[in-house]
N, C-alpha and C positions, 0 to 999 in steps of 0.2 A: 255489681258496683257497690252493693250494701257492703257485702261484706269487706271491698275494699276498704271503704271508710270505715268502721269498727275495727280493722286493722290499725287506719291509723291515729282512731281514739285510743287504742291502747299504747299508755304512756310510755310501758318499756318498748315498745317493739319502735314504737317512735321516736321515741330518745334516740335509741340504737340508729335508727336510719339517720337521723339529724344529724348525728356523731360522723357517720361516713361520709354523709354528701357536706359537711364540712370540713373535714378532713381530707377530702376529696379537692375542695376548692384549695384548700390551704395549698396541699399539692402545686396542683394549675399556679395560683400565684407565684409559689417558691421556685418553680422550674420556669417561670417567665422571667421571675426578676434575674436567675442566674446565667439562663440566655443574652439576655440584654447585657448583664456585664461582661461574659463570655465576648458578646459580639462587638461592643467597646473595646474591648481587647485587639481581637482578630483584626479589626479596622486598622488599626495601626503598623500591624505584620507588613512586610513584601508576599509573604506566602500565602495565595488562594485557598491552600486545601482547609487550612483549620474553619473558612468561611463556607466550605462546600459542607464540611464535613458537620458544621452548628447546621446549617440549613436542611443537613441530610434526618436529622434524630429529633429535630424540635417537635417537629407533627405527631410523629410517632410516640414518641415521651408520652404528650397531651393523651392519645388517644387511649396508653394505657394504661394512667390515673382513670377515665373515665368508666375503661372498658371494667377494670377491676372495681373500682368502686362498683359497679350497677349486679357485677357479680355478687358481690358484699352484699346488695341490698337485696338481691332475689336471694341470696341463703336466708336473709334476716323470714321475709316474704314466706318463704318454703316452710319455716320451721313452722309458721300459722297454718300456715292452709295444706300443706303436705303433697304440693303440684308433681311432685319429683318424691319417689321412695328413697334414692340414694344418690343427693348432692351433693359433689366436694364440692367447691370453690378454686382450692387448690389445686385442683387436679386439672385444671382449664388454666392455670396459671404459666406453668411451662410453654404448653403449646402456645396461648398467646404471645407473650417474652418473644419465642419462635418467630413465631407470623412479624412481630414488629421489627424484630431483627434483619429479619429477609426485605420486608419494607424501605427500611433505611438504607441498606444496599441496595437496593436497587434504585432509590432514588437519589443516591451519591453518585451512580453509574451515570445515571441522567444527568443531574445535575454538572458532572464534571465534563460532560460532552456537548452540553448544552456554554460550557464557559470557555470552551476549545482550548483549554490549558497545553493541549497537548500541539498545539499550534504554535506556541511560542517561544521554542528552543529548536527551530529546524536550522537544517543544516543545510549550506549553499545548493546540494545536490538531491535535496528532498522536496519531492510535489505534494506541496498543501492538499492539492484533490486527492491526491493516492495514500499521504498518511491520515486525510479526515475517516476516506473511504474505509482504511484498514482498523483507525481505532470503532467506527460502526459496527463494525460487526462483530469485531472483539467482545465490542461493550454488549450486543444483540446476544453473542452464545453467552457470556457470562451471566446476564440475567435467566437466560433460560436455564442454566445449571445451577443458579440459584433456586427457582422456582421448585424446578422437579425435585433437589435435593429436599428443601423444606416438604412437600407434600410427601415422599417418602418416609420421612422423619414422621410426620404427623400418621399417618397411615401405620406406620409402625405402635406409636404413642396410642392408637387409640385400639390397640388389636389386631390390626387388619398383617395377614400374613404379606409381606410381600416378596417372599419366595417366587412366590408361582408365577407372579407379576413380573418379576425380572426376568424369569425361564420364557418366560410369553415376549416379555421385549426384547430377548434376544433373540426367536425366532423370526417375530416379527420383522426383526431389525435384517437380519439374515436377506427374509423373502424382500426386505424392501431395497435393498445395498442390492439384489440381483437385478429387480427390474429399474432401480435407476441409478445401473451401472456407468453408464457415459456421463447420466447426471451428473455424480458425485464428482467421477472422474474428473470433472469442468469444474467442481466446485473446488478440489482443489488444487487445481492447477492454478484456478483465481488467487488462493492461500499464498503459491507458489511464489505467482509474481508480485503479488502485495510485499511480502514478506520478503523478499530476493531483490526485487525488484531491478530488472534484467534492463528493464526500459519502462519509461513513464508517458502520460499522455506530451504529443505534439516532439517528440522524438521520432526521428526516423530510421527505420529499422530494415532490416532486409536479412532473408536466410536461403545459405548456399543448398538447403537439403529441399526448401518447398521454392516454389514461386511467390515468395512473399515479400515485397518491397515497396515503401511506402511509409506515410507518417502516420503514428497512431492518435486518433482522434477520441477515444473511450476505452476504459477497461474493466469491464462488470464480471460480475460471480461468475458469469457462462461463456461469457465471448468478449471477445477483442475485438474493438474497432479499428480496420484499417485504410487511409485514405492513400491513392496510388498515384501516380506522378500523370494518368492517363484517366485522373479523376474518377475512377471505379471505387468502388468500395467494396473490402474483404468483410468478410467476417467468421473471424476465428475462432474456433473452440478452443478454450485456455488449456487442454489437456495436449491439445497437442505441442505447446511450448515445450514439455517434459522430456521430448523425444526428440526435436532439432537443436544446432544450433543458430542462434541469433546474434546478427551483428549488430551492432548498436552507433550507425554512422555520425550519430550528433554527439558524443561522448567520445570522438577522437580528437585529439592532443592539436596534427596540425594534418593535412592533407600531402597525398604524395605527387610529385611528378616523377614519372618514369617514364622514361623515351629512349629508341633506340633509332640512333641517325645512318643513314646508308649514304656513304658516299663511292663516286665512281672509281674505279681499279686506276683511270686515269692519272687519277686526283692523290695517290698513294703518296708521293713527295709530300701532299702539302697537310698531311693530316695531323702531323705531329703537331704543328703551329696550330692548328685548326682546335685539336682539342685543350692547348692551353689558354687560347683567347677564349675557349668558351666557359673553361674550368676559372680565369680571371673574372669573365663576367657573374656566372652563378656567384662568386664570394665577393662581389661588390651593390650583389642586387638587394635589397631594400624590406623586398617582400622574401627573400628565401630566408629559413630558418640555419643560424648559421654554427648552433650548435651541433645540429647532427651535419656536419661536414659536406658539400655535395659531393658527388663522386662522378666525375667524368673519364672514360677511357676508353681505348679503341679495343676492342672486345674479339673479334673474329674474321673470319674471310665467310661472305655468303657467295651463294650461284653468281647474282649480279650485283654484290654492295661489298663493301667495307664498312664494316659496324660499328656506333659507337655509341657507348651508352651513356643514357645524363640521368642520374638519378640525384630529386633533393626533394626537401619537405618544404614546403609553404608555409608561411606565419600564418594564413588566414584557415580559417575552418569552412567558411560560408560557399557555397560550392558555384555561386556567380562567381565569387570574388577569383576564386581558383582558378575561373576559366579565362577571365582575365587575367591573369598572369600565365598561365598557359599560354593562351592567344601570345601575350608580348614575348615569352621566351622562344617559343617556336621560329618568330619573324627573328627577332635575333640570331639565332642560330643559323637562320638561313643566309641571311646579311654577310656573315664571319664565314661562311663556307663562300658565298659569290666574292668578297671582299681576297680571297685566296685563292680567286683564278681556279675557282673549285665547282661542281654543281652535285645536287643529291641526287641519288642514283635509283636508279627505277627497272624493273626487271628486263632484261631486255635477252634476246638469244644471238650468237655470234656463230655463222655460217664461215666455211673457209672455202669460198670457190677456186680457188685455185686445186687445190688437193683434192677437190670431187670431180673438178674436169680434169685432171690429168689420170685419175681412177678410170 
């Protein structure tokens, strides 16, 4: 402690420090007042980022006036006492620069996630929880590829071979991509449908290649949550999305009716009327879609019917609604076949006893 103070009675070595840690403060003041006008600026903008981007570098700034001044003053320090055989100052300068730089990225990364910017220009057909989710992890790798690059940098900077180091992570990386091969697999399948995104939560989905039908209630890195009309609950590994496919039933346009009416061989006279009263009704009805045309016609001869087909699309999506309209069309069409001295025709077999008794 003596000798500290006999340091800093000596007047040069003290002048010298005086010099720095006011030089130092001048700093701190001059990079606050420019902040402040900087941020009387930005105030006035419509654009966040220049405000993300003052709040990302102010800290870091500060810290490296301070961190470099304290450098300055253990050289000043060193030259007295000789703590250190061979101290640059300079030679910690870079890397620091480094370290603050990476700093400030990563807490722009933050900061810009934390002000959900990225929340504010979606589009009618984009889920808030799946683009929060996807800029998460975005922003998660990009921090980490900031981190390791700077310590590579640095580790390079101070000697350290890092040859051997990468040859080892890419072994490593090797042994680790084998045993968590399914892992990955699910990790990025999750990429997949973040990024694609095929179907969103509270969507209901269904695929012709699995038993999978039902509304999705979550969708994480590993699994998909699926809720089933028989109230079970799926749970998917996202790796296997990459190999079926998926219907997306709440993202169609309008729902279909398709029906095929039998009537009796009896009833052959009255079908040609039959199907333009009905072909009249589908293009007066309310709820049909009248753009895609219906298409009603007597199609074929079966064992015990006369076929006719009504095919149209429905204005509504919602698939109560549908069945109510179904329900009404069906009893209509019934109506218009009884209304024609007509009935639907049902499988029925025709014996000729005459011709087996006289056999």
């Amino acid at each position: 402690m003596g000798e500290f103070f006999d340091l800093i009675s000596s007047s040069e070595v003290s002048f010298q420090i005086f010099l720095i840690i006011s030089f130092g403060f001048l700093l701190l003041i001059i990079k606050n007042w420019i902040i402040k006008f900087l941020t009387g600026i930005t105030k006035n903008t419509t654009n966040e980022f220049d405000d993300i981007i003052l709040d990302s570098v102010s800290k870091p700034f500060s810290y490296l006036i301070i961190i470099i001044s304290s450098l300055l003053i253990f050289d000043r320090v060193n030259l007295y006492y000789n703590y250190l055989d061979s101290f640059e100052p300079s030679y910690f300068f870079y890397s620091i620069f480094l370290i603050l730089i990476s700093l400030s990225l990563v807490k722009f990364l933050d900061k810009y996630y934390e002000n959900k910017l990225f929340l504010r220009k979606l589009s009618k057909q984009d889920d808030p929880v799946v683009v929060e989710q996807t800029y998460e992890i975005t922003i998660r790798v990009s921090k980490i590829i900031i981190i390791v690059v700077t310590l590579l940098i640095l580790m390079q900077e101070f000697g350290l071979s890092i040859s051997g180091l990468l040859a080892f992570g890419g072994v490593g990386g090797l042994v680790v991509g084998l045993a968590a091969k399914d892992l990955l697999s699910n990790f990025f399948g999750g990429l997949m449908i973040y990024f694609d995104r095929p179907f969103k939560v509270g969507e209901f989905i269904k695929s012709p290649d699995r038993n999978i039908e039902g509304i999705v209630e979550s969708i994480g890195w590993r699994l998909t949550v699926v809720r089933t009309f028989s109230k079970n609950v799926l749970y998917i590994p996202n790796s296997a999305f990459s190999n079926i496919i998926v219907e997306n039933a709440t993202r169609m346009t309008n729902r279909r009716f398709n029906e095929v009416i039998g009537v009796r061989y009896e009833d052959m006279d009255n079908i040609p009327k039959i199907v333009t009263e009905i072909r009249l009704f589908l293009k007066a009805h309310s709820d049909i879609d009248q753009t895609n045309a219906p298409v009603v016609y007597f199609t074929r001869f079966e064992a015990s019917s006369c076929d006719i087909i009504v095919y149209a699309f429905t204005n509504t999506k919602d698939w109560r609604q549908f069945l109510e309209v179904k329900e009404g069309i069906l009893f209509k069409i019934a109506d218009i076949i009884s209304a024609n001295n007509s009935a639907i025709a049902f499988p029925t077999t025709t014996i000729d006893w005459d011709n087996k008794l006289s056999s």
